[in-house]
N, C-alpha and C positions, 0 to 999 in steps of 0.2 A: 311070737315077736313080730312075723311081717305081717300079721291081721292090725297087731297094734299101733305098727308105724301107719299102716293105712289108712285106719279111722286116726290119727292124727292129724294127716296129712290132709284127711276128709273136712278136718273140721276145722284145721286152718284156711281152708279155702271156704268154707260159709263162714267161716269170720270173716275175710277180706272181700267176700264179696259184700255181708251184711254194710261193711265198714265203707265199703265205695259208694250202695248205695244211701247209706245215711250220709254221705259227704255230697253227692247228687242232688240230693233232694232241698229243695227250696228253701227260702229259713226266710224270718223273718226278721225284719232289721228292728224291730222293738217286741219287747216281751209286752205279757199280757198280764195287767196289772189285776189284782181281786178287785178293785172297783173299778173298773174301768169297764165304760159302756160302750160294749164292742157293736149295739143295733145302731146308734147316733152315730158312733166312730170305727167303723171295721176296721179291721189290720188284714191289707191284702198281703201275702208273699212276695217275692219281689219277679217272678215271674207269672204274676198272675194276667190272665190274656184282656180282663178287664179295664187297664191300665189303659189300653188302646182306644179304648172311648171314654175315659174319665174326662177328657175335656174335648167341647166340642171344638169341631176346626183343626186337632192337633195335637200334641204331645207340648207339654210346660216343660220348659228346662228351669235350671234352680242355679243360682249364683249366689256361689255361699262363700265366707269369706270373714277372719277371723284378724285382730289387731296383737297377737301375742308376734314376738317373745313376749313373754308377762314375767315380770319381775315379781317374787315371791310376794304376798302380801297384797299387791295391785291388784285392778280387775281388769279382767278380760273382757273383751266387747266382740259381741258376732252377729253377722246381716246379714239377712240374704232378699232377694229380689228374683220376681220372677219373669222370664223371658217367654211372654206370648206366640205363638202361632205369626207369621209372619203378616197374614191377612187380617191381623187384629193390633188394637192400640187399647195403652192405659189414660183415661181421663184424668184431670186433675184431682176430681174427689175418688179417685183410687177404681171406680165403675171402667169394665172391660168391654169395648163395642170394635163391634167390625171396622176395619179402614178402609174397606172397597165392597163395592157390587159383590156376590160371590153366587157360588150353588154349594153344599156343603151336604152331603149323601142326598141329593135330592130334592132339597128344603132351601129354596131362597131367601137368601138374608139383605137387607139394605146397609148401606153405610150409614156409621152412625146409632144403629141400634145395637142394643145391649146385646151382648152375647148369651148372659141368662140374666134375665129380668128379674126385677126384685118383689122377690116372693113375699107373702105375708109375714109381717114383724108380729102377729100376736102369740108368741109364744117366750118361754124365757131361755135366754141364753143360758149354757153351761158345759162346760170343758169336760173333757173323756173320762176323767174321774168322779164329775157331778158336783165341781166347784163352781158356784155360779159365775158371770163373767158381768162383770158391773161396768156396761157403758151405756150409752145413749141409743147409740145405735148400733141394730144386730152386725154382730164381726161376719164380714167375707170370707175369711180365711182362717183358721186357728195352727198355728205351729207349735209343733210338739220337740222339744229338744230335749237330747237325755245323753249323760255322763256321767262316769262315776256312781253311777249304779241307782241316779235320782234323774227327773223330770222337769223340765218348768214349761208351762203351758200358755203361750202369746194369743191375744187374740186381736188381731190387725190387718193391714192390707195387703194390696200383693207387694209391699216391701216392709221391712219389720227389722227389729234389733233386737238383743237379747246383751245385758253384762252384769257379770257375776263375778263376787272377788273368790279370793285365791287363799283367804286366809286358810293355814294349819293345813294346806292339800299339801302331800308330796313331791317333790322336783320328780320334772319327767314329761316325756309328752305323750297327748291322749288326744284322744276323738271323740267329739261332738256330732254324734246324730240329729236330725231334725226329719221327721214324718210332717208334711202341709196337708191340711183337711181343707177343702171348697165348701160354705153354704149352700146346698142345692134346693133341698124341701124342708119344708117345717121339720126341723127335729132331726135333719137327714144334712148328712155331712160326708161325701167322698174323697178320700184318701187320691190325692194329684201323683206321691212318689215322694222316695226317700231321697237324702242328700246326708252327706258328711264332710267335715272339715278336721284335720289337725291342728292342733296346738300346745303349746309347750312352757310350761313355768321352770323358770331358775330362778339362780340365787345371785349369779352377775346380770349387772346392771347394762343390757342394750343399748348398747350407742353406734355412730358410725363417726370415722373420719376421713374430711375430705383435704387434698393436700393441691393447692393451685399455686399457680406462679402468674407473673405479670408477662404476656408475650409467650407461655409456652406453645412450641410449635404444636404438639399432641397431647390434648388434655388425659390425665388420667392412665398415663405409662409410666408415671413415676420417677422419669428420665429431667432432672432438673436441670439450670444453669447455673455455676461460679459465680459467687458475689450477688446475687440479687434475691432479697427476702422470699420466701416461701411460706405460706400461711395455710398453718394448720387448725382447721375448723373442727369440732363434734359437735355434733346432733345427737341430742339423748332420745332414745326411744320409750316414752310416759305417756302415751295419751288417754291415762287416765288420772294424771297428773299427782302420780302417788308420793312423786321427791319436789313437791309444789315447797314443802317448806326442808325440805334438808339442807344441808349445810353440806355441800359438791364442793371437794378440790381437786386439781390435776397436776399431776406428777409429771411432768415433760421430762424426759432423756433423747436428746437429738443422736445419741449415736458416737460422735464425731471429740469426747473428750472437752466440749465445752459446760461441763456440770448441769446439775440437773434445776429444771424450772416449777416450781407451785406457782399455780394461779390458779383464781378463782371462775377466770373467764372462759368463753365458750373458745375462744379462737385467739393463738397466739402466734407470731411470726419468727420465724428462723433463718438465721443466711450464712450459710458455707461458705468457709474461706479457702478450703482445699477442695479439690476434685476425690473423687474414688465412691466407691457403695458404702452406705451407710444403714443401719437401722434404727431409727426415730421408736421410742414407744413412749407410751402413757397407763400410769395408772390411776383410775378413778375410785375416790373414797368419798362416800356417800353417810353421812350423818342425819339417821331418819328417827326424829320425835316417837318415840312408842305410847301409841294411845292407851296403853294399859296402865301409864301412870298418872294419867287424868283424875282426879279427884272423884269417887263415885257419887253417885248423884241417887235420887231417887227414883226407883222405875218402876211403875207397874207391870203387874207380871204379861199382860197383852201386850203385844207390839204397836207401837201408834200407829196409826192410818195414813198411809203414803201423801207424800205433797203434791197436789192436784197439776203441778206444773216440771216433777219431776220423775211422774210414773210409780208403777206400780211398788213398794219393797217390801220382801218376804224375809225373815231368819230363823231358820230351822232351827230348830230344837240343838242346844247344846251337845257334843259329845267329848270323849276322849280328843276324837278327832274330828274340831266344829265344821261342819258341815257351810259353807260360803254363804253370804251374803248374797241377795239377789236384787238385784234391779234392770227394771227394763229401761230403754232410755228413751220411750215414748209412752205418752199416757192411756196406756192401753191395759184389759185386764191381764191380767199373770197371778200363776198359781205353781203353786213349786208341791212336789209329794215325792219320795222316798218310800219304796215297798219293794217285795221279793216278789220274785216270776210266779206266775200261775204254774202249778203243779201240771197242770195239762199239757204244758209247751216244754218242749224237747229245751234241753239245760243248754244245747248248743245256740240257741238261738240267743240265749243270754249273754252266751261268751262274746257274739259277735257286734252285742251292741252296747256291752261294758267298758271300761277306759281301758286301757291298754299302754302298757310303760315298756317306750324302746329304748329305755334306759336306765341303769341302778338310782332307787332315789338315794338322793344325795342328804346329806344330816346339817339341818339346819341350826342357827346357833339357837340354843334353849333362852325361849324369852319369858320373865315371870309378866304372869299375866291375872287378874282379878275373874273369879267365877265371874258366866252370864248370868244377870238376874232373867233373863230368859225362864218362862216355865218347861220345864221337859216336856209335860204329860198336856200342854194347853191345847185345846180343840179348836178349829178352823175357827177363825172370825166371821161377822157379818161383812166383813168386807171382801171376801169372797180367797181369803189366805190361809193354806191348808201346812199342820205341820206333819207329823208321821203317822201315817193311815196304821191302823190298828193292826198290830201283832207286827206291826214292821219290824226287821234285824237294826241294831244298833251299831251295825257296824257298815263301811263303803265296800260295793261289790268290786269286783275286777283283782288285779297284780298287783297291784302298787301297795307299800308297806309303809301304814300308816304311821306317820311322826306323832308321840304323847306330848302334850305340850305340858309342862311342870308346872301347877296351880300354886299357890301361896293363902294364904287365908287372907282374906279382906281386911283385917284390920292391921297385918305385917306392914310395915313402913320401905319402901322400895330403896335401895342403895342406888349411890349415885349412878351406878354403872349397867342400872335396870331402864333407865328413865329413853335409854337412847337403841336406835339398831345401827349396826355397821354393813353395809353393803359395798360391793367391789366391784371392781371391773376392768381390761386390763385390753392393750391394743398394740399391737407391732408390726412393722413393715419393714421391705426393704426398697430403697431406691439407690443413684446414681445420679454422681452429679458430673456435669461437663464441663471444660471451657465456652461457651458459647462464644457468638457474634455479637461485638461491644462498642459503643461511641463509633455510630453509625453518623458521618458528617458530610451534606454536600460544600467541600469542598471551593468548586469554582463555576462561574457560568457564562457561554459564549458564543454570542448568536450570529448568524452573517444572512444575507439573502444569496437563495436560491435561485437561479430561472430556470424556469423548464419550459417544454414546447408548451404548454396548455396554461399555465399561467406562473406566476410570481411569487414563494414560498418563502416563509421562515424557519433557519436551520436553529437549534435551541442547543446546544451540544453541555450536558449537566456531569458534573465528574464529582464520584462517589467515594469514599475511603470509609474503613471500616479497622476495628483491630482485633484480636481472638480469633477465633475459628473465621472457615472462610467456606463464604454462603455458596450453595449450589443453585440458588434460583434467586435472582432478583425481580421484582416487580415494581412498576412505577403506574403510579393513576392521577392524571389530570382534572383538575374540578376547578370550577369558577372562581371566581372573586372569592366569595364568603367562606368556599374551600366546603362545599356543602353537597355541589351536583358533579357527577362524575362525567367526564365529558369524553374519557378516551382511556383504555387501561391495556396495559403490555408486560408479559410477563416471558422473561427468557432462562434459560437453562445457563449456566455460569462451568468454564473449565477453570480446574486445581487451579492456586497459583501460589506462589509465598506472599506476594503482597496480595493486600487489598482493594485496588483502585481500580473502579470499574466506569466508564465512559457512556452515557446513556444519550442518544438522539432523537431528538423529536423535531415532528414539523407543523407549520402553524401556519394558516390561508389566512386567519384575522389578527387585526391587532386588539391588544385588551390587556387585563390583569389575569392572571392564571397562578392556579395552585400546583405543586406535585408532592403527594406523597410517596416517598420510594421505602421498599421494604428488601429485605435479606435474611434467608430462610433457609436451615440444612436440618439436617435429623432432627436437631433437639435443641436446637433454638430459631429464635426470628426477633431480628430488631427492624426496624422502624425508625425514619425521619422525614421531615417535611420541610417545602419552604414555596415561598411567595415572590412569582417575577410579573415581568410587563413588557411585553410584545409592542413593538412597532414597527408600522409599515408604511411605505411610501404611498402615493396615491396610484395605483395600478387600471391599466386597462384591462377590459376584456378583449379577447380574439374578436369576436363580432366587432366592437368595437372597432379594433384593428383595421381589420378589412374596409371596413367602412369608412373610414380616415384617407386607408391609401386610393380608394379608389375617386374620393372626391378629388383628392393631388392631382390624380393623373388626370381628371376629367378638367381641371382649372388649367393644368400644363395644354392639356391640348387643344384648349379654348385659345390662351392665349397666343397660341403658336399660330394659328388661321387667323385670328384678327389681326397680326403682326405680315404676315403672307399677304393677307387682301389690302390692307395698307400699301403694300411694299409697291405692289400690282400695279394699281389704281391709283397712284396720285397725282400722275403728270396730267395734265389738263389735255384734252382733246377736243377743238370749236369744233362747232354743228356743220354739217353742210347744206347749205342752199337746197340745195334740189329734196333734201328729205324734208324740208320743211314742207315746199310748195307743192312735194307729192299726195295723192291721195290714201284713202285707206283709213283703219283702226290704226288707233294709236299702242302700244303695249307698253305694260307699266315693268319700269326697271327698278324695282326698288332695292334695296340692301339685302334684305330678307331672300329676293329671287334670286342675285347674284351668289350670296352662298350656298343656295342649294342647288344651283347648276356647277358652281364650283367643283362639289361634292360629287356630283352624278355627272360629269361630264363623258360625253360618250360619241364625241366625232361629230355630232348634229348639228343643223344649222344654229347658227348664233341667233338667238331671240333678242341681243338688243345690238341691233347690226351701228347703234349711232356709237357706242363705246368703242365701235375699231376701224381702225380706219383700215378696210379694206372692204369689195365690195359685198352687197347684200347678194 
C-alpha cells in the first residue's frame, strides 16, 4: 500500500512538472494552416530571439484598435498602424526612410534614404495560403487577422483596416489576432510581431448621453440648477451606419413625476421645478428593415468581383452558422480562409488564438431568413477570393455556442412581422438639482473723484443683488467699448449673508466708455450679468507738470519783487557834480544790467558808480 501511494505520488509530480513545462513553453499566437507557406511566411514563437533584428534600426510597435461595441448584425472595423523606430519616418507613399544622420550596428545611413530599398517586383505576389494578391504594386506589408477559428489576409501599408459583419455570430466578446509580415526579398516575407485587440457584439443598441445646462458651474457632476432647462443629448454609437434606415424612438422618463416623453429626436430638453435627486432614463427602440425580405433576385453562384473604389469582398460559404461578410475598407488585396490546425502544433496554441467568450451568448430573436444562393463547395476565384480550403470543419472553432438561424423555403411568403428586427437599448442616471444663483442685477452705479499724491483717479462704486443661493466668489472683468478686449479682471472670495447685495469698486486713470461683466459662482451654480458706463474726467495735471508751474510762480514773484526794490531805490534824481565831469580817467559804464548784479553780490566794496551817491569816491 505505501509502495503504491509512492508511485502515485511519483507520478503526480511528473504530471505537474510535464504540466508546468508545457505551460512554459512558448506558443504560437497563429496556428499552422495545411496550406499555409510557412518558407515565404514563417511563424516565429512569440519568444523567438530573432524578433530583435526583424527590423532594422529597432523593434515596430503596433497600434491596434477596433470600433465595437457592434451591434448584432453591424460590422465591425479594425486598424492598426505601425509605430517606427524613433530615428525613422513614414513618407507619404507609405515608403520607410531614416529622419537623421545615424550609425546603426556599424553601417551608416543618410537621411532620407530608405530604410530597405525596394527590391525587385518580378515576382508574383501571394498570401501565406498561396492566394494571389491582385494589385499593382507589390504590398510592403501583409496582415494576417484571425477570429473565430478563420483568417483574412490584408495586403497594404504600414497602416491598414480590416471590417467584417457580424451576421449570425454569437453575443459575446472575442479577440482579434493579427501577425504583420515585412517585404524583405523576393518571395521572402519576415514576421515584425503579433498584436491583439478585443471586441464585443450585442444585442443593445450603443449610445451615450450627454446631459449640459446653461452656466453650469461643473460640467459633467450631474449637479443641476432649479428652473432652468437641461438638455439631454444621445449619440448613437453606428459607425457602420447599420440603423442608417430604422425607424429610432426615445422613451424619456425624467424621474420627477412629470410623464413620460417619445421623440424621435437626438436631444430633448427638460426643467425641474423642484429641488432633490432625481433619475431621468430612456429607452431606445430601434426598427431595423430585415434584408431577408427583399425580393430574391437572380444570382449566380460566384460572388461578383469587389468595386474597385470599395475594396476587396469575400463571403464564405453558407452554414448553419453563416460565417460574416468581409470587406476591407481600402482597396487592397484580401483573402479570407477557414481551416483546422496543423496536426503538428500543440492544440494549445489553437486555444490561444481562438475567440474566446467572457460571457454567456445571449439568444437572439429568431429571424426567417432566405437560403444563400452562395455555392457551398465553389473554389477560389480568379480574383484572388478563397472559400473553405479543402477537408475544412463546418463548424466555428473556440467557446462560443453557435446560434441556428431558422431557414423557410424560398418561395414561403414572409408575414408581416418577419419583414422588420427590433432592437433596444436602455439608459439611467442619477442627478440632483439645486436652488442656484438667480436674476443676477446691477442694481446702481456711482462714481466720484479720487486724489491721491501721485495723481487724480476715478472711483466706480457698482452695487450687485442677486436672489436664490448666495455666491461664494464673485468676479467682475472690464473690457472696452465693444465689450470684446478684457482690460482688467478681479475676482474675490464672498462671506455667508442672507441677503444678496454685494458693492464692487473699481478705479479708472482715463476717461472713456467701458464694459463690466460681473459673474457669481458657488458649488453648482454661476450666473452672470453685464452692463455698459462712461467715465469722465476733468482735465488733470501731471506732478512734473506741477512742479514745473510752481516753480515759474515763484521765479516771476521774485523777479517782480527786485524790479519793484530797484524802483523803489533809485528814483529820486541825483545832479552830476562838477568836478567828476572835468576830472580825468576812464569812464565806467553804469548800465541797468550792472546795477542789478552788484545789487545781488554786494559785498562792502567800493561803489563802481560813485556818481549815483552822493558821497565821496
Amino acid at each position: 500500500m505505501r509502495h503504491l501511494t509512492m508511485w502515485t505520488l511519483s507520478g503526480l509530480l511528473l504530471l505537474l512538472a510535464a504540466a508546468s513545462h508545457t505551460v512554459a513553453k512558448p506558443k504560437n499566437r497563429f496556428t499552422r494552416y495545411p496550406s499555409w507557406n510557412t518558407k515565404m511566411y514563417p511563424i516565429w514563437k512569440d519568444a523567438d530571439p530573432r524578433y530583435r533584428d526583424s527590423w532594422k534600426g529597432g523593434r515596430v510597435s503596433f497600434n491596434v484598435a477596433n470600433d465595437s461595441p457592434t451591434l448584432t448584425g453591424a460590422k465591425v472595423t479594425f486598424s492598426i498602424d505601425l509605430e517606427f523606430p524613433h530615428n525613422q519616418r513614414v513618407q507619404p507613399d507609405g515608403d520607410v526612410v531614416w529622419a537623421e544622420d545615424c550609425t546603426v550596428n556599424g553601417t551608416k545611413h543618410h537621411e532620407s534614404e530608405a530604410v530597405y530599398p525596394t527590391q525587385s517586383t518580378d515576382w508574383e505576389a501571394v498570401f501565406p495560403d498561396g492566394t494571389p494578391v491582385k494589385k499593382d504594386k507589390k504590398p510592403a506589408y501583409v496582415f494576417v487577422w484571425k477570429s473565430w477559428g478563420q483568417y483574412w489576409q490584408v495586403a497594404d501599408g504600414p497602416s491598414s483596416s480590416l471590417t467584417i459583419a457580424t451576421d449570425d455570430i454569437p453575443l459575446g466578446s472575442y479577440t482579434m489576432d493579427i501577425v504583420i509580415y515585412h517585404y524583405r526579398s523576393k518571395e521572402k516575407f519576415i514576421p515584425l510581431g503579433y498584436a491583439s485587440t478585443q471586441f464585443s457584439i450585442t444585442d443593445q443598441i450603443p449610445f451615450a448621453v450627454s446631459l449640459d445646462q446653461v452656466n453650469d458651474a461643473v460640467a459633467g457632476d450631474l449637479r443641476f440648477i432649479l428652473n432652468r432647462a437641461i438638455a439631454f443629448t444621445i449619440t448613437l454609437h453606428d459607425p457602420s451606419e447599420y440603423l442608417r434606415d430604422a425607424d429610432i424612438t426615445f422613451n424619456w422618463d425624467f424621474g420627477d413625476a412629470s410623464g413620460a416623453l417619445i421623440s424621435r429626436e437626438l436631444s430633448v430638453t427638460h426643467t425641474y421645478i423642484s429641488s432633490g435627486s432625481f433619475k431621468p432614463q430612456v429607452v431606445i427602440q430601434a426598427v431595423i428593415p430585415d434584408k431577408a425580405c427583399d425580393p430574391p433576385v437572380d444570382t449566380p453562384t460566384m460572388a461578383p468581383g469587389p468595386h474597385p473604389e470599395l475594396g476587396s469582398t469575400v463571403r464564405a460559404p453558407a452554414l448553419a452558422s453563416a460565417l460574416p461578410l468581409l470587406v476591407s475598407t481600402k482597396a487592397t488585396g484580401l483573402s479570407v480562409n477557414v481551416g483546422p490546425s496543423d496536426t503538428e502544433e500543440d492544440n494549445t496554441e489553437d486555444e490561444a488564438s481562438t475567440a474566446s467568450v467572457t460571457q454567456p451568448a445571449q439568444e437572439t430573436p429568431a429571424v426567417t431568413k432566405t437560403p444563400s444562393p452562395t455555392n457551398r463547395h465553389a473554389p477560389a476565384d480568379s480574383d484572388g477570393r478563397s472559400g473553405l480550403a479543402a477537408g475544412a470543419k463546418r463548424t466555428l472553432t473556440g467557446r462560443a455556442t453557435v446560434v441556428v438561424v431558422a431557414k423557410r423555403q424560398a418561395g414561403d411568403k414572409p408575414s408581416d412581422g418577419d419583414c422588420v428586427i427590433y432592437r433596444y437599448g436602455s439608459f439611467c442616471t442619477g442627478i440632483e438639482v439645486f436652488e442656484g444663483i438667480g436674476a443676477v442685477e446691477i442694481t446702481h452705479m456711482s462714481n466720484a473723484v479720487m486724489e491721491t499724491p501721485e495723481m487724480e483717479k476715478k472711483v466706480l462704486d457698482i452695487t450687485v443683488t442677486c436672489q436664490g443661493s448666495f455666491p461664494k466668489e464673485v468676479c467682475s472683468v472690464i473690457l472696452d467699448a465693444e465689450c470684446l478686449k478684457p482690460i482688467h479682471s478681479e475676482c474675490n472670495m464672498v462671506e455667508p449673508s442672507k441677503e444678496c447685495q454685494l458693492v464692487l469698486r473699481h478705479f479708472f486713470n482715463d476717461s472713456g466708455v467701458y464694459c463690466i461683466n460681473v459673474s457669481m459662482a458657488n458649488d453648482v451654480s454661476l450666473a452672470v450679468t453685464s452692463a455698459r458706463f462712461n467715465i469722465e474726467m476733468g482735465p488733470a495735471v501731471s506732478s512734473s507738470g506741477a512742479v514745473a508751474m510752481l516753480l515759474g510762480v515763484l521765479v516771476l514773484v521774485l523777479a517782480a519783487g527786485i524790479v519793484a526794490y530797484s524802483y523803489k531805490r533809485f528814483k529820486s534824481y541825483r545832479p552830476l557834480r562838477e568836478d567828476s565831469l572835468t576830472s580825468g580817467g576812464p569812464t565806467q559804464s553804469c548800465s541797468g544790467a550792472s546795477i542789478f548784479w552788484n545789487l545781488l553780490n554786494r559785498r562792502g566794496a567800493v561803489d563802481n558808480c560813485p556818481l549815483l551817491q552822493d558821497r565821496p569816491v
